[in-house]
C-alpha positions as CSV (number, residue, x, y, z in Angstrom):
1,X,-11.0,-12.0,5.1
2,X,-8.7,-13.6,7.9
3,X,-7.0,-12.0,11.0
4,X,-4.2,-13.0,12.4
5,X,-2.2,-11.9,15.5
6,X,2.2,-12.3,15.9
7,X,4.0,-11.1,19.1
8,X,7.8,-11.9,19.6
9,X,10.7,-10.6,22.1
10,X,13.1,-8.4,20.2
11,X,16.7,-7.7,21.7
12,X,16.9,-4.0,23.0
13,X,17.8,-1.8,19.9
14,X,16.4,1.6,18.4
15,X,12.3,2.1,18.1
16,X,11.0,1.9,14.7
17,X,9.8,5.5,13.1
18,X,6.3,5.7,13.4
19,X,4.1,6.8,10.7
20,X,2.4,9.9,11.2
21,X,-0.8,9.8,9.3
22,X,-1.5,6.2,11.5
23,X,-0.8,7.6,14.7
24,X,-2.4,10.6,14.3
25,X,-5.5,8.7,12.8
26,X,-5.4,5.8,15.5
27,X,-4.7,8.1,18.5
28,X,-7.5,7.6,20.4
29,X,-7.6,4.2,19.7
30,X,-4.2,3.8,20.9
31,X,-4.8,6.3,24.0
32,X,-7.5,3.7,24.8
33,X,-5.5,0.4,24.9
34,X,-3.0,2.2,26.7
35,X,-5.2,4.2,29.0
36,X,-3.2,3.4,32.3
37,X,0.2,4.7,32.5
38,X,1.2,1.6,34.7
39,X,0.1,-2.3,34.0
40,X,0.2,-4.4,36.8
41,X,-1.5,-7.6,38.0
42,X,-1.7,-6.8,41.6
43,X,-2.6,-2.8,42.7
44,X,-0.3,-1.9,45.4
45,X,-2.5,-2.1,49.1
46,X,-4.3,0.4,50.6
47,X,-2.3,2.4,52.4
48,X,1.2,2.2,50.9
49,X,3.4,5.2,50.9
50,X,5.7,4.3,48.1
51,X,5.2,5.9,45.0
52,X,7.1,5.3,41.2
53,X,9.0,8.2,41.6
54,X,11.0,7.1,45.1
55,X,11.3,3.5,43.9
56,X,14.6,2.3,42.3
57,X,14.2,2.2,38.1
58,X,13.5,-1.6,37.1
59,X,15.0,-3.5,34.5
60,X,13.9,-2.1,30.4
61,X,12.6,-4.9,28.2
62,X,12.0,-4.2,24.5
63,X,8.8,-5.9,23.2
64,X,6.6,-6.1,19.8
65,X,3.5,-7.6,18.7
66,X,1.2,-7.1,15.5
67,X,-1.9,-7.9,13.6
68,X,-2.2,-8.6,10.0
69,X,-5.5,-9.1,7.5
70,X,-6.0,-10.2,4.4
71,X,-7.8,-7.6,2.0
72,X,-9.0,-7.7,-1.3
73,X,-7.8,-4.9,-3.9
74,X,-10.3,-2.3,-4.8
75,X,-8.4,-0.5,-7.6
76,X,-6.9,-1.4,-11.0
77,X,-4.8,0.6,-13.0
78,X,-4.5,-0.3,-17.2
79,X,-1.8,1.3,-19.0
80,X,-2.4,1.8,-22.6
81,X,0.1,2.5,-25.0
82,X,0.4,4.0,-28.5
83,X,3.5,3.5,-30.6
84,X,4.1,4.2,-34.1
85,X,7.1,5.2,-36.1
86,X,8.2,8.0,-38.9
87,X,10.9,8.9,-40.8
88,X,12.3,11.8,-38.9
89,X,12.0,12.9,-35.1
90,X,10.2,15.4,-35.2
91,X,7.2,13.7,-37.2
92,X,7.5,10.6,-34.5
93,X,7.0,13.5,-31.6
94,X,3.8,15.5,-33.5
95,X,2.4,12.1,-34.6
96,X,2.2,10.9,-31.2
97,X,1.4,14.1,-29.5
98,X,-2.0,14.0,-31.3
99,X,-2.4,10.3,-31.2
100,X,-2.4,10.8,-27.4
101,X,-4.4,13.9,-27.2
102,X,-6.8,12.0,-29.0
103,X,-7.5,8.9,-27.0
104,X,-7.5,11.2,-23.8
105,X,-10.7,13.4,-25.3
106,X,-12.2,9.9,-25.9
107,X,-11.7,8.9,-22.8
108,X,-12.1,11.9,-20.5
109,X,-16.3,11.8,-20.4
110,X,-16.0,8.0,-18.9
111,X,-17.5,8.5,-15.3
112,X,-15.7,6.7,-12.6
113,X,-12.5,6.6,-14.4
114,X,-9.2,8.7,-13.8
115,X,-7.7,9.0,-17.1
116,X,-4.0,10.6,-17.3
117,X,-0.7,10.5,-18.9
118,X,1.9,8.2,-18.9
119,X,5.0,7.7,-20.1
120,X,6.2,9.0,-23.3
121,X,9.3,8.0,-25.5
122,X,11.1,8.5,-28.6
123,X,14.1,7.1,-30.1
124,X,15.7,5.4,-33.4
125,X,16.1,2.5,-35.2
126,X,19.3,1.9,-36.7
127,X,20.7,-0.5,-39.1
128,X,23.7,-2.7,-38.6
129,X,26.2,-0.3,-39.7
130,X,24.5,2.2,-37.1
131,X,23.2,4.7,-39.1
132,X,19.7,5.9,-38.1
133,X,16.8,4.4,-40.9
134,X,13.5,5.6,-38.9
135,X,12.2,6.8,-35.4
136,X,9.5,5.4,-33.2
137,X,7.7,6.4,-30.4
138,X,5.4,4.9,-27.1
139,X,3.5,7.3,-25.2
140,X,1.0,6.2,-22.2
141,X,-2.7,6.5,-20.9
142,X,-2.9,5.5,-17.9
143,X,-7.0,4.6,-16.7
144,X,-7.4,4.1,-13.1
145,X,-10.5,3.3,-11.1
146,X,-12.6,1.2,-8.7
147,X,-15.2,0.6,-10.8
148,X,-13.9,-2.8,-12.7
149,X,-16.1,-2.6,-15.2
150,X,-16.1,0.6,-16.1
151,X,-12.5,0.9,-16.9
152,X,-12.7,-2.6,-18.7
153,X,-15.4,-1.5,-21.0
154,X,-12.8,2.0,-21.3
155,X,-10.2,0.2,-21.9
156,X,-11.6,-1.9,-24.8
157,X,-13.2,1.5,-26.3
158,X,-10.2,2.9,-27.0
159,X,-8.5,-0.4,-28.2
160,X,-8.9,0.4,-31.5
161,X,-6.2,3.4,-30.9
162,X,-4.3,1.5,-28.3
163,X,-2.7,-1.8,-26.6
164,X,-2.9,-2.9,-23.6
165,X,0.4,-2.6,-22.2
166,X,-0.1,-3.5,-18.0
167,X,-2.6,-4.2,-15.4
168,X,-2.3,-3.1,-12.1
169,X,-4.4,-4.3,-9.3
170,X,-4.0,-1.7,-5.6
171,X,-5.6,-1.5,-2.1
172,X,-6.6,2.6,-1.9
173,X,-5.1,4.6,0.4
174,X,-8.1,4.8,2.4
175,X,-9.6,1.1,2.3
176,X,-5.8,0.9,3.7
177,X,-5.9,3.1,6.7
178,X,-9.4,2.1,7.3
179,X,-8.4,-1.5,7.9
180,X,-4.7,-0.6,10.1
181,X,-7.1,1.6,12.1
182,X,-9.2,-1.6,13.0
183,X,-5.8,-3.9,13.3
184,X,-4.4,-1.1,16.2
185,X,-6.6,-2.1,18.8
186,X,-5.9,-5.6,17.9
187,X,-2.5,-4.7,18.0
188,X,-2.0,-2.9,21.3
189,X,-3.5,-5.6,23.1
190,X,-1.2,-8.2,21.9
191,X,1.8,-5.9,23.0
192,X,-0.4,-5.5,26.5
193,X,-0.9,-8.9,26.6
194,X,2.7,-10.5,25.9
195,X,3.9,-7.4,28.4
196,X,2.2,-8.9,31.2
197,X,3.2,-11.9,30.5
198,X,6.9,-11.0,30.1
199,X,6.7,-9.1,33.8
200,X,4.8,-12.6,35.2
201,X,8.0,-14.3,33.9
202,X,10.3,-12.6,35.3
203,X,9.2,-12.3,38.2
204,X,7.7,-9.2,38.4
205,X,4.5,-7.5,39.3
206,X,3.5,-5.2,36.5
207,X,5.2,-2.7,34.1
208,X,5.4,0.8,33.2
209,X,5.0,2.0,29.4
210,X,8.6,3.9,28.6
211,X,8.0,3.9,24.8
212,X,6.2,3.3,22.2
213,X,6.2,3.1,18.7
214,X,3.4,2.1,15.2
215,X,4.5,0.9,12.0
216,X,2.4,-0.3,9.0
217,X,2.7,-2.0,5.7
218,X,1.6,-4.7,3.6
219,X,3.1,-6.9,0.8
220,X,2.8,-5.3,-2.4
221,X,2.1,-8.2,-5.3
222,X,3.6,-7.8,-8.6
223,X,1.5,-6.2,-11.4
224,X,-0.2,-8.6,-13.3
225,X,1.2,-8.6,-17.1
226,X,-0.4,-9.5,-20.0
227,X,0.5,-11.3,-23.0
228,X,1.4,-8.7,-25.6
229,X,-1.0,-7.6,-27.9
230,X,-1.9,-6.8,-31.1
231,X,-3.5,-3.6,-31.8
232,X,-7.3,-4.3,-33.0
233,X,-8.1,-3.5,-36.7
234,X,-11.4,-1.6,-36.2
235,X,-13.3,-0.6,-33.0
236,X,-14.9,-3.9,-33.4
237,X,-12.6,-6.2,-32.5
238,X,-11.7,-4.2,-29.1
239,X,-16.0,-4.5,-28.5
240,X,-15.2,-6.9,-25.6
241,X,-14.6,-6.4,-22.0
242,X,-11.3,-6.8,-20.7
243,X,-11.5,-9.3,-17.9
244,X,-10.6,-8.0,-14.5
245,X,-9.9,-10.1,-10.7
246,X,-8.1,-8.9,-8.5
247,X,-6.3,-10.4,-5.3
248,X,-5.9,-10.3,-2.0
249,X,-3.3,-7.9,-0.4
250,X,-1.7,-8.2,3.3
251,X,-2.4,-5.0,5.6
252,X,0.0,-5.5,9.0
253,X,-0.1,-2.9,12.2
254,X,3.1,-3.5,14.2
255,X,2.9,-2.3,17.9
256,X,7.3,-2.3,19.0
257,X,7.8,-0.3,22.2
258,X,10.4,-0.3,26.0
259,X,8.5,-1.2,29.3
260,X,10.0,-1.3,32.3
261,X,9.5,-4.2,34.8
262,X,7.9,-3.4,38.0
């Protein structure tokens, strides 16, 4: 796993939304690399009567900075499809109702493994004078889990019923905000850091936090496709383990805010 930090000037324009469930997660955090109200390399001496509210508003300067990781996915999600066809609608739709129903009770006493529904479809075959000669139909399981193995060794269990249609590989929604809540310290301090520096530069002696603003995210890679497949003749040919690695994904806390130069 890497870190990485990226802080940049941004011309003045509208604060990003923040995202609730990281602020209010990271508040602390937050209230902690932003414990002073006013940053400034030299504390005013002893004995000054000027206060911030008497002196004349400095100039507003519009800043960001961020840190990023790299994190390996903990989830994958296999879609398994059924499809078969009939002469008539209504035969395609009871057909693959039970089809379904079926792999689901086989699957629903795997431990570890979310197993639900997918998608379901129906539709006809036509000849090339357009009238209808049969229907067919694709429903869904979808098996979702941390534990690799388990839902490989699910997965080829029910491939005597079923094809493998997709796999999925995801970051969790908590492995997530687990790692943004460690990259918002990281963070705020770049934004404290390239604030100081941006007062030094101008000339000033400090600056005052006006407003801030947190923003997550990540790239997303695409799912990982497999080569279509053949449905296996008998449970024993789906004996083996599907083989499951999954990648890295990028988790990135953006720190975007107004100070104004003191």
């Amino acid at each position: 796993m890497t870190h990485s930090q990226r802080s940049e000037f941004l011309p003045a324009r509208p604060a990003m939304p923040a995202l609730t469930r990281l602020a209010a997660a990271c508040g602390a955090a937050l209230a902690m690399a932003f414990a002073p109200a006013v940053f400034a390399q030299n504390a005013p001496a002893a004995g000054t009567t000027e206060t911030a509210s008497n002196t004349s508003r400095g100039p507003e300067l519009n800043l960001q900075a961020g840190a990023s990781t790299e994190v390996k996915q903990d989830t994958v999600r296999i879609t398994l499809a059924v499809e078969l066809e009939a002469a008539d609608q209504a035969t395609v739709g009871k057909r693959l109702s039970a089809a379904l129903d079926d792999v689901v009770k086989r699957a629903k006493d795997a431990k570890g493994v979310e197993v639900r529904s997918g998608g379901y479809n129906v539709w006809p075959n036509s000849s090339s004078k357009g009238k209808i000669t049969n229907w067919r139909g694709q429903g869904q399981i979808i098996l979702e889990s941390k534990d690799f193995e388990a839902a490989s060794d699910l997965a080829s269990k029910l491939g005597d019923k079923t094809a493998i249609a997709n796999i999925q590989f995801l970051l969790s929604r908590e492995a997530r905000e687990a790692e943004e809540r460690k990259l918002l310290t990281q963070a705020a301090n770049a934004f404290r850091e390239r604030a100081l520096a941006a007062s030094t530069a101008f000339g000033f002696k400090g600056y005052q936090l006006s407003k801030i603003d947190l923003s997550g995210g990540g790239e997303v890679p695409m799912p990982r496709m497999p080569a279509p497949m053949m449905m296996a003749k008998d449970s024993a040919e789906g004996a083996a383990g599907v083989p499951l690695e999954a990648g890295e994904v990028t988790v990135s806390v953006t720190v975007s805010g107004t100070i104004v130069l003191q």
